[in-house]
C-alpha positions in Angstrom: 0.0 0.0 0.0 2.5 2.6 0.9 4.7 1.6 -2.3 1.4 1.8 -3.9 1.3 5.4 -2.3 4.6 6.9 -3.4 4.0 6.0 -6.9 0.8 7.7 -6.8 2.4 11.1 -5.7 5.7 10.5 -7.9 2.8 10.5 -10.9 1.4 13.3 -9.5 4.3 15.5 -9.0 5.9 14.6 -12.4 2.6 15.3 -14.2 2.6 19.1 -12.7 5.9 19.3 -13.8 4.6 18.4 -17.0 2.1 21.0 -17.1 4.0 23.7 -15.5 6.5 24.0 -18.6 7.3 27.7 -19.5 6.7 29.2 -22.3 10.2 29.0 -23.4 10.4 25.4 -23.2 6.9 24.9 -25.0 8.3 26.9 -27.7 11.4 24.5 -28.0 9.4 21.9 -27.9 7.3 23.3 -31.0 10.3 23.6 -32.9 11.8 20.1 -32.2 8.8 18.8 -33.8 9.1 21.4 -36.5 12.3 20.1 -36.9 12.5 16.6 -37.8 12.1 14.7 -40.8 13.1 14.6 -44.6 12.1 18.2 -46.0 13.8 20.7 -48.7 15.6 22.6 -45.1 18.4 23.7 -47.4 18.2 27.3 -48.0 20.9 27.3 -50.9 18.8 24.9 -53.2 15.9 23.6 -53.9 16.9 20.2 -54.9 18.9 19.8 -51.6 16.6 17.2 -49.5 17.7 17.6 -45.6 16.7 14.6 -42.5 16.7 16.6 -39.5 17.9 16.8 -36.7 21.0 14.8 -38.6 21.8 16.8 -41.1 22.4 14.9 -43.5 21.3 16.2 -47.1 20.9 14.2 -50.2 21.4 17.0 -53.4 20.4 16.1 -57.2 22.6 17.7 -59.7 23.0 17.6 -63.6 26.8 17.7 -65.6 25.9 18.8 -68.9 27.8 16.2 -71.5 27.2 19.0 -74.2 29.4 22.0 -75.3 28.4 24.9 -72.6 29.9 27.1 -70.4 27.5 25.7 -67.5 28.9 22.3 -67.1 27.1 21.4 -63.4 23.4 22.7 -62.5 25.0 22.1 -58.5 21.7 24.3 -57.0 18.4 25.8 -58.3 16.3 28.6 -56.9 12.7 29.3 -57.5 13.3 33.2 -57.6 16.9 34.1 -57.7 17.9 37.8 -57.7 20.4 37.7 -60.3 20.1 36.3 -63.7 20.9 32.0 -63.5 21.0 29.2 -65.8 17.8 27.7 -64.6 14.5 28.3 -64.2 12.4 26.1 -61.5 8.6 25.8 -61.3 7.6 25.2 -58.0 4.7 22.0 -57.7 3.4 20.8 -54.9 4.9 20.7 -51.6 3.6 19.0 -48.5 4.3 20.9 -45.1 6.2 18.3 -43.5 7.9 17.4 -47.0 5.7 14.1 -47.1 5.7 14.9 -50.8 7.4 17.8 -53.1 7.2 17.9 -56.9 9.1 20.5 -59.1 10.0 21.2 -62.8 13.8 22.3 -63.6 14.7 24.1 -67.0 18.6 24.0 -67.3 20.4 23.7 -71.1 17.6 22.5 -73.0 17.4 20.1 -70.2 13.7 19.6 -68.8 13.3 17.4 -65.6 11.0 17.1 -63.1 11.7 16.0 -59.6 9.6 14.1 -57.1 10.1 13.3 -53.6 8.4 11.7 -51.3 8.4 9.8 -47.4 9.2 6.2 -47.2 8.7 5.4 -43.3 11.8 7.1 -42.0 13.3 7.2 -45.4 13.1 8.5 -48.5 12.6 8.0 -52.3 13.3 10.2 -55.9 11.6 10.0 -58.6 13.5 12.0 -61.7 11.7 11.9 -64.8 13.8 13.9 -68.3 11.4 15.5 -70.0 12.9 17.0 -72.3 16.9 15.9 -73.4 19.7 16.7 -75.8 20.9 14.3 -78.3 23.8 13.8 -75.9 22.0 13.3 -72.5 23.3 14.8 -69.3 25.1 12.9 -66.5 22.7 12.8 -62.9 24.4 13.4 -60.0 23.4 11.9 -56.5 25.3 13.3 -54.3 25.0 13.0 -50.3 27.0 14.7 -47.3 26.5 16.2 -44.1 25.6 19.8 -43.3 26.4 22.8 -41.3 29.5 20.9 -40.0 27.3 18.3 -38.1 28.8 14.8 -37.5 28.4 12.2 -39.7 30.7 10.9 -42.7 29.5 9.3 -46.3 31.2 6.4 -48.2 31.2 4.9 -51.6 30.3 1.7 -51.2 29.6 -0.8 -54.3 25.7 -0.6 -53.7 25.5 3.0 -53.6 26.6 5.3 -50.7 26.5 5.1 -46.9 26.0 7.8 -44.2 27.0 7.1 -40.8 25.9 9.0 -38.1 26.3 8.0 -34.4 24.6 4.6 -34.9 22.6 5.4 -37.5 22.9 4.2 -41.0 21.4 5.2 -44.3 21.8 3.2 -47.5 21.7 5.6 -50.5 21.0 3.4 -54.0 19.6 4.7 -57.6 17.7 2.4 -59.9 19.9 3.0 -62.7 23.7 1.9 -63.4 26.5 4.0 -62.3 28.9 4.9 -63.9 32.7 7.1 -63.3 32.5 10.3 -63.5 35.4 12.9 -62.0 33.5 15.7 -60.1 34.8 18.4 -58.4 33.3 17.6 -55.3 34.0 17.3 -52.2 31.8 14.9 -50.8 30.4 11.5 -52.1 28.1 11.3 -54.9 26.6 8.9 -57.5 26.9 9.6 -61.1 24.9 7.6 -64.4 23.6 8.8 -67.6 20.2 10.6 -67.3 18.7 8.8 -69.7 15.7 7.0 -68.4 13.4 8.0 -65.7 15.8 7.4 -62.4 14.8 6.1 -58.7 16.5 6.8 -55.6 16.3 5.5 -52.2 17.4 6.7 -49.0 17.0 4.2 -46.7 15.3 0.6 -47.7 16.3 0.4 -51.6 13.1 0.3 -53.7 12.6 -0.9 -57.4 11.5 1.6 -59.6 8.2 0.5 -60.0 7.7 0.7 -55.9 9.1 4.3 -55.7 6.5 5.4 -58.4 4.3 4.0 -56.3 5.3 5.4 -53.1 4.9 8.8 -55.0 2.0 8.2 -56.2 0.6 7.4 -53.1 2.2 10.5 -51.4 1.1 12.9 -54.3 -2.6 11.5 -54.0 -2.9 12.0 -49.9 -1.4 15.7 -50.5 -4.1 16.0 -53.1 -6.6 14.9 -50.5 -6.1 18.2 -48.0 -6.7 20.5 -51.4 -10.0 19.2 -51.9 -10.8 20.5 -48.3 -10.8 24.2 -49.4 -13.6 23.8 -52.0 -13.8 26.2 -54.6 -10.5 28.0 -52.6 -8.8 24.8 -53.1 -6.6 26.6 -55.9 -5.8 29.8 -53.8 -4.8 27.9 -50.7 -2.3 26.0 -53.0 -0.6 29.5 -53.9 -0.6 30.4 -50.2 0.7 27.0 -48.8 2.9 26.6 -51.8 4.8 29.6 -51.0 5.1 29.1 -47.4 6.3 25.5 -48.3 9.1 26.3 -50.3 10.7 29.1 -48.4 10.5 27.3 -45.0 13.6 26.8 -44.4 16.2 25.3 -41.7 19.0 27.7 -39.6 21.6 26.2 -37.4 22.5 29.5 -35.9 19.0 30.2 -35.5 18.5 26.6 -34.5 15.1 26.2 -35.5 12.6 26.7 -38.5 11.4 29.8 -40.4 9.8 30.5 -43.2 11.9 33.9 -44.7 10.1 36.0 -47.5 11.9 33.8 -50.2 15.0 31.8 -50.5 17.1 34.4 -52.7 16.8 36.7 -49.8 18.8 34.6 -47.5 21.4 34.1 -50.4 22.0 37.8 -50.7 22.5 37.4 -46.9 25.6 35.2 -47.1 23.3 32.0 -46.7 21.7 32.7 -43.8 18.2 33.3 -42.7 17.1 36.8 -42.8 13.9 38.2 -41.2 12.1 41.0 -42.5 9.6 42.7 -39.7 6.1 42.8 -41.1 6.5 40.3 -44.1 7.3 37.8 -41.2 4.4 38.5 -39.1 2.0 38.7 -42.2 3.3 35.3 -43.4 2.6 34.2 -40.0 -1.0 34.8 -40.3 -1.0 33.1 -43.2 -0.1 30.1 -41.9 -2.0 30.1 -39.1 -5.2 29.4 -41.5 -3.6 25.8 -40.8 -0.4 25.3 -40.3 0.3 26.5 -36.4 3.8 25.4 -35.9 4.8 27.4 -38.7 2.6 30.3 -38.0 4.0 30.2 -34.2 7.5 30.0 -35.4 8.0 32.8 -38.0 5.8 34.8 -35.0 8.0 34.4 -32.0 11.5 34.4 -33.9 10.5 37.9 -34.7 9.6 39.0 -31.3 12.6 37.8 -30.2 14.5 40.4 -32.0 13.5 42.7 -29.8 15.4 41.0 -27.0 18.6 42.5 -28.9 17.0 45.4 -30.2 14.6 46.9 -28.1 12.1 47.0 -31.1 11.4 44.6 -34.2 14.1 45.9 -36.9 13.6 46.3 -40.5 15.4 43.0 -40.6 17.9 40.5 -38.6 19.5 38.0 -40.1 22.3 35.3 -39.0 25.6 36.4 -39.0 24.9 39.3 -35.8 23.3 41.1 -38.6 20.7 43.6 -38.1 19.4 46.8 -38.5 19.3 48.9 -34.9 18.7 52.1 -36.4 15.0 51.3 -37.6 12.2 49.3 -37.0 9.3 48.8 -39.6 5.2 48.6 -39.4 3.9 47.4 -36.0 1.8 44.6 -37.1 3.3 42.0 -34.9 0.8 42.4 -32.1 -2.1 42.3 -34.6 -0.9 38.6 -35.7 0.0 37.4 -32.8 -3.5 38.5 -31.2 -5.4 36.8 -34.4 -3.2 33.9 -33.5 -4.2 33.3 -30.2 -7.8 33.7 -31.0 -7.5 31.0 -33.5 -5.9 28.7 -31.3 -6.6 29.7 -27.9 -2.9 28.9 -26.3 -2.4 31.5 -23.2 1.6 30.8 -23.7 1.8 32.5 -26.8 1.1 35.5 -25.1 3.0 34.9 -22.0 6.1 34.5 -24.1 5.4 37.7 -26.6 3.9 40.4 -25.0 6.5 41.9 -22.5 8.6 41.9 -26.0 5.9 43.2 -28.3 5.2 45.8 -25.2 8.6 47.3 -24.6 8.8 47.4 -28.9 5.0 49.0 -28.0 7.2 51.6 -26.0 10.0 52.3 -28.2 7.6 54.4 -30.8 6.8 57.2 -28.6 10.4 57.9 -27.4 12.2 57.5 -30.6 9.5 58.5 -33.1 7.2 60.9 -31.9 7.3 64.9 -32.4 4.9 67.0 -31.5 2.6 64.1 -30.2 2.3 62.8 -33.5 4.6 59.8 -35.0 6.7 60.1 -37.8 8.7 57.5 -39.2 13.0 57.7 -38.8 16.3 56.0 -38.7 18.7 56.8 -35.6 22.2 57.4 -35.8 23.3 53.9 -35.4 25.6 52.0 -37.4 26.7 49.9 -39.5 23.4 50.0 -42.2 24.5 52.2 -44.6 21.4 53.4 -44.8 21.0 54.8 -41.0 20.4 58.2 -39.9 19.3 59.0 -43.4 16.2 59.9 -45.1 16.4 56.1 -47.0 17.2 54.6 -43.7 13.6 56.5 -42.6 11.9 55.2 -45.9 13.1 51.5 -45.4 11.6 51.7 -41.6 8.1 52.8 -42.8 8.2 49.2 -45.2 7.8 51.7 -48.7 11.4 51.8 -49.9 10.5 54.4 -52.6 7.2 55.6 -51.7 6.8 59.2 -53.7 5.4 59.9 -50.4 8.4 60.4 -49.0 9.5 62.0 -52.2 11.6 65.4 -51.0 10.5 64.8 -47.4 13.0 66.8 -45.2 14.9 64.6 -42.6 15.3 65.7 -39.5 19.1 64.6 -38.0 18.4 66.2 -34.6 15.0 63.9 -34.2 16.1 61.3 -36.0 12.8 61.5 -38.2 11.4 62.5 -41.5 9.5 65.7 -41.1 6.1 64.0 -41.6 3.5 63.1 -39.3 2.5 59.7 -40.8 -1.3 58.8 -40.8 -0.2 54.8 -41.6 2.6 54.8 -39.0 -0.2 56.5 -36.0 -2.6 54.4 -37.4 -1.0 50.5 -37.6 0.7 52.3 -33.5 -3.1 52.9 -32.1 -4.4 48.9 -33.4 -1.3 47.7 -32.1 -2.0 49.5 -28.5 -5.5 48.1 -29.0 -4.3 44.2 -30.1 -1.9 44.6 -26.5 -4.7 45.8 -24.3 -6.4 43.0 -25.1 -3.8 40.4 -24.8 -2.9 42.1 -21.1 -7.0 41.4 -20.4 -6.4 37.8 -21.0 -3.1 37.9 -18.7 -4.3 39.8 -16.1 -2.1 42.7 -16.3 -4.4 45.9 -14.8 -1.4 48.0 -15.1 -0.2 47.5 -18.5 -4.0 47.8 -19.8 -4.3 51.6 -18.4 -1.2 52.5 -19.5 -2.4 51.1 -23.4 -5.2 52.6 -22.8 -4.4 56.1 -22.3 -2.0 56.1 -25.4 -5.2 54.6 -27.6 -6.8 57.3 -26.6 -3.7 60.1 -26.8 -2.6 59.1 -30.3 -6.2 58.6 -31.6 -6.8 62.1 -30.6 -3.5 62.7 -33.0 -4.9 61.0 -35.6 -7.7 63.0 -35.6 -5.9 66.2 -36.7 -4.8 64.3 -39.5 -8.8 64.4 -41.3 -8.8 67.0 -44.2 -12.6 67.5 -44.6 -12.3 69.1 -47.7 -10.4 65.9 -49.2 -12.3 63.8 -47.1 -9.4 62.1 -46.7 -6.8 61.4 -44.1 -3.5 63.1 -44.9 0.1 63.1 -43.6 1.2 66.5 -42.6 4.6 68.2 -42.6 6.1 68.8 -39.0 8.0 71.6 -39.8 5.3 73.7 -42.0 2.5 72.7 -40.7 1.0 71.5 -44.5 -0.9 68.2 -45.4 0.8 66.6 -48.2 -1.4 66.0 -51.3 0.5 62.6 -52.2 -2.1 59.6 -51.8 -1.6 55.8 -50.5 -3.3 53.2 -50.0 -1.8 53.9 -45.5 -4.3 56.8 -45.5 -7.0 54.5 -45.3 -5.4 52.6 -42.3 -7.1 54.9 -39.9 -10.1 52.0 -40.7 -7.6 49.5 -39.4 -7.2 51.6 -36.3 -10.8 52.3 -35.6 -10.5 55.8 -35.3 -12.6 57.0 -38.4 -16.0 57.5 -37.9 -18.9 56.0 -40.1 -19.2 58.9 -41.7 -15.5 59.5 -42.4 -15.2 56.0 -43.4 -18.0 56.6 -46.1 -16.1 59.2 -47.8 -12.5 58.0 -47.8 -14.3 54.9 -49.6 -16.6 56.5 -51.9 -14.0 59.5 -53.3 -10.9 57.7 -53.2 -10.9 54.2 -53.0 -13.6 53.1 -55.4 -12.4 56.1 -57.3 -10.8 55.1 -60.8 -8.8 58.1 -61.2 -7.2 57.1 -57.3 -7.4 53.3 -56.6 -10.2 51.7 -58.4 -9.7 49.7 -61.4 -9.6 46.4 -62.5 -6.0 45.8 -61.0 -5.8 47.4 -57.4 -4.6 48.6 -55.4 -1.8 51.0 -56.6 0.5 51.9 -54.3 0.7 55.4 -54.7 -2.7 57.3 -56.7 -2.9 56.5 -60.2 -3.3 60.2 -61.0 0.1 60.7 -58.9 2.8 61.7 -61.5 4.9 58.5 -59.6 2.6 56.0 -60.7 4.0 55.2 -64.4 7.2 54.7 -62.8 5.9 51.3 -61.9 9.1 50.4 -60.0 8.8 49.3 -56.4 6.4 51.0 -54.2 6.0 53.8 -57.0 3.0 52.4 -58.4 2.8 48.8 -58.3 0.3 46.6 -56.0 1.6 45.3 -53.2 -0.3 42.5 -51.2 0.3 43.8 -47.5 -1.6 47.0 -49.0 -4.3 44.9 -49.8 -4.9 43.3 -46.7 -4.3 45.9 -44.2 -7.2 48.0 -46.0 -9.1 45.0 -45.8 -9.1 44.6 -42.6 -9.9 48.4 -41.9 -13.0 47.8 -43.8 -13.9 44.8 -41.8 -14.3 47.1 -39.0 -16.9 49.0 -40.8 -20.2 47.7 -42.5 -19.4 47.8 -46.0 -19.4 44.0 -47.1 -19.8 45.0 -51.2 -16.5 47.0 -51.3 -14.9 44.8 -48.9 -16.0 41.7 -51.4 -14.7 43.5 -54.7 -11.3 44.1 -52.9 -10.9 40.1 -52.1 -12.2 39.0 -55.4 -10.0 41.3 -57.4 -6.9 40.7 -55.1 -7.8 37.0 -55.8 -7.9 37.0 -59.2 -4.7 38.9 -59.9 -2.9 36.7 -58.1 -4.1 33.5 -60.0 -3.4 35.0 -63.2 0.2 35.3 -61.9 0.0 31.3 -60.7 -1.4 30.2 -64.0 0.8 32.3 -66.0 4.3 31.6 -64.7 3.9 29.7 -61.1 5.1 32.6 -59.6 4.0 34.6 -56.5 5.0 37.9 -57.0 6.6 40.2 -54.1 4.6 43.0 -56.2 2.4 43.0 -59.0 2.5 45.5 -62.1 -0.8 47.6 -62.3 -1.5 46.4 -65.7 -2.2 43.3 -64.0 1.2 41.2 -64.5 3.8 40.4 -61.6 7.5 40.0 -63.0 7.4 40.8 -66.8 9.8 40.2 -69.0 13.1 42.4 -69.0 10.9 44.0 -65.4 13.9 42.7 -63.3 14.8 46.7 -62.4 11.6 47.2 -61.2 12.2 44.7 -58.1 9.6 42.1 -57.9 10.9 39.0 -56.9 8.9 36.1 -58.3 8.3 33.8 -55.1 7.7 35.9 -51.9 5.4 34.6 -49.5 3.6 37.7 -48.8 2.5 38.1 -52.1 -0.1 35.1 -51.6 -1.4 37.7 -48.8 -3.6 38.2 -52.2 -5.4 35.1 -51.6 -5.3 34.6 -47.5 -8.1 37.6 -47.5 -10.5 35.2 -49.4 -10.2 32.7 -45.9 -10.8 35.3 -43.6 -14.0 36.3 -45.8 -15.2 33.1 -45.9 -14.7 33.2 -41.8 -16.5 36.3 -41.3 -19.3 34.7 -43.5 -19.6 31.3 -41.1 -19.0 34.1 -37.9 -22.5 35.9 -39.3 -24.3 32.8 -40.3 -24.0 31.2 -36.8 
């Protein structure tokens, strides 16, 4: 009995251990899940396949046997920012890389590539598609990353990893054949030929890897059919999430980065841009909360270094402490929490996203208004400037900011900014009701009373005459005439009235000379002398436009407009998918994303955001089921 007893209260005590984790360590936890498994982790390619938490990566690679000065295709990017020998088209990808499919373009060489699970293994599927007379060689070759332990031999099956006392048996279905690489680790090498098998793990005959694939391919087919007549716009959305989630060892976890290219340009490692990650967070968090949870909270962290969210932090100590960017972090996390109703989300976020909360008013306010800035901070060579203050506010090269005084002594453009106070006031609002569910009395006043002191700000900002909210110089006291899609963010904050509301929507957003049109919405007024630029923010659409107006006008009752905005969003970026697979960063305002010979204009072709497009359809459809119950 007492024996009997003791084990009762060991239970007991170990159980409340259990449940008394901290946030922290539920976090961790998360991410070791998020971590595991056979997936394209690699950020320098996308025909790199990774098993975490080894390490060990198994990469497909072509030697062209014809007369070129691109002998060996050794990586492949969906959206590179320089010019490349391939082209990829991204297929489908399953979340936890149960199943990935992509098309390859490289010297009138046309492949397609297949992977899929296999238990704890893994199987290829490379099909030619289209060859040259004299067929390239196909290289398997297998090593370990990011220095982690582990060693690969040539054996005479195939090759072998070793790791600890693990062992993974690496086999094609076609004959090898010699071939001197310049590489350093092992590979297999045969003629591409004939559709080719690989197995990682248990070898498998051709005919059972197709099947495995096919299997795979089917069951991923299975969770489109969920999202009905969406079914097509979730696949952009989760397709572009997919493909840029990505592994970090310095980070030591998984993010999802706005697109692979990005962390290239970054010396290879991850790099985190402020509001594109917490938008791409909501995204996922339509389904896919590990993801959604991760790409929030490795953003909040930055604040633990910075004091604020920067315009971006990457691996390598990089960062950029002189500016932050849009405060939409709150806003997600919020959402998130409603969604999935996990109090440790908040307990691990909001002292960050308060003290970032904080930060605004002493390092960007003047005159009670908020203006956006870059302190004198190096090493950015962009600080303390008037670009450093452009690249904080998210709009590189808005003409908004066209001839905008900077202000060294303030640290600030000379421009009290009605998107900046706006996106500031929901983000008070979004904490004050994360401190209700935590209990924190004190922290909700003090939210409270700078709702209410920078709302009042906001409201100086209303020209009646315009009927429009307008940013207003600091040092002469005039409203700037330049119009953006951020002066309707005072929506988003709540702070227009009805009747306000009304006119802002009527006059300049449905208006075709402004916004309006059958590709919207501009980023800068189509009657703006800026707007044929179409380079950058100087014109084109931009998806995190979209949605932040989108979800100002769910806060009023204006379902048509609100409707039109998702269906045309929608349908522009479909035309993109069906055109060219791509998911544009920004879209042209003729209606295209990345045109040929656009590559000036900045738009790269596989950004997650862009998909942003499509995510307001799923939060329509919500706010539909919300009514109807």
């Amino acid at each position: 009995m007492n024996y009997l007893l003791v084990l009762f209260l060991f239970l007991c005590t170990y159980a409340g251990k259990a449940q008394t984790a901290t946030p922290e360590q539920k976090y961790r936890k998360l991410q070791s899940r998020l971590s595991s498994g056979w997936n394209t982790w690699n950020t320098r390619s996308v025909l790199s396949h990774v098993l975490l938490p080894q390490g060990l990566a198994v990469n497909i690679g072509l030697e062209s046997n014809g007369l070129t000065g691109n002998r060996y295709l050794h990586e492949a990017y969906i959206s590179p920012k320089e010019v490349r020998p391939e082209t990829v088209l991204a297929g489908y990808h399953a979340y936890d890389g149960s199943y990935t499919e992509l098309t390859v373009t490289w010297e009138k060489i046309q492949f397609r590539v297949e992977s899929a699970h296999d238990g704890a293994g893994l199987v290829l599927l490379i099909t030619p598609l289209t060859l040259p007379v004299r067929p390239p060689s196909l290289i398997v070759e297998a090593g370990m990353l990011w220095n982690y332990p582990g060693n690969v031999t040539k054996q005479d099956s195939g090759l072998l990893a070793s790791i600890g006392r693990d062992r993974f048996s690496i086999s094609s279905t076609a004959p090898q054949r010699f071939q001197n690489l310049p590489l350093t680790s092992k590979y297999l090498t045969m003629t591409f030929d004939r559709v080719v098998g690989v197995s990682v793990g248990s070898h498998r005959t051709l005919d059972a890897i197709r099947g495995i694939i096919g299997e795979k391919r089917a069951a991923f087919e299975q969770t489109l059919i969920q999202w009905g007549p969406l079914s097509e716009t979730y696949l952009v959305q989760q397709s572009a999430l997919a493909w840029n989630t990505i592994f970090d060892p310095e980070l030591g976890g998984v993010v999802a980065p706005v697109s692979r290219s990005w962390n290239t340009f970054f010396g290879g490692h991850y790099v985190l841009f402020d509001w594109d990650t917490y938008l791409s967070a909501y995204m996922a968090g339509l389904d896919y909360r590990p993801l959604a949870y991760a790409n929030a909270i490795e953003a909040t962290k930055a604040i633990d270094r910075f004091g604020m969210v920067p315009n971006y932090v990457a691996g390598g100590g990089l960062g950029s402490p002189d500016r932050s960017q849009p405060p939409v972090g709150s806003i997600v996390i919020l959402e998130l929490y409603r969604k999935y109703n996990e109090r440790w989300l908040l307990e691990l976020t909001f002292d960050r996203l308060l003290r970032w909360n904080r930060w605004w008013p002493t390092h960007r306010d003047t005159g009670g208004l908020l203006c956006w800035g870059s302190d004198n901070l190096p090493p950015d060579g962009a600080a303390h400037s008037s670009q450093g203050a452009a690249y904080e506010s998210g709009l590189d090269n808005s003409p908004m900011y066209d001839s905008i005084p900077f202000n060294p002594t303030t640290n600030q453009f000379q421009l009290a900014d009605v998107g900046l106070t706006s996106l500031y006031i929901a983000d008070c609002k979004a904490l004050t009701q994360m401190a209700n569910v935590l209990g924190r009395s004190e922290e909700i006043t003090e939210l409270t009373n700078r709702t209410d002191r920078y709302s009042l700000a906001l409201k100086t900002l209303w020209h009646e005459e315009k009927g429009m909210f307008l940013n207003k110089r600091t040092d002469t006291g005039q409203f700037s005439s330049r119009l953006s899609p951020t002066l309707f963010y005072p929506m988003l904050a709540g702070v227009a009235t009805k009747a306000q509301a009304a006119r802002m929507v009527a006059e300049h957003l449905l208006n075709p000379d402004e916004f309006w049109g059958e590709w919207v919405l501009p980023s800068i007024s189509r009657n703006d002398p800026a707007f044929k630029d179409q380079n950058y923010w100087r014109g084109r659409i931009w998806a995190p436009l979209n949605f932040l107006v989108y979800l100002g006008l769910s806060n009023y009752d204006m379902p048509d407009v609100r409707k039109q905005l998702v269906e045309k969003s929608k349908v522009l970026l479909l035309k993109n998918w069906r055109q060219s697979r791509s998911v544009p960063e920004n879209f042209h305002a003729s209606g295209v994303g990345r045109l040929t010979g656009e590559a000036l204009n900045r738009s790269d072709s596989f950004y997650h955001w862009g998909a942003l497009m499509g995510f307001m359809s799923f939060l329509e459809e919500d706010s539909k089921s919300g009514q109807n119950k």
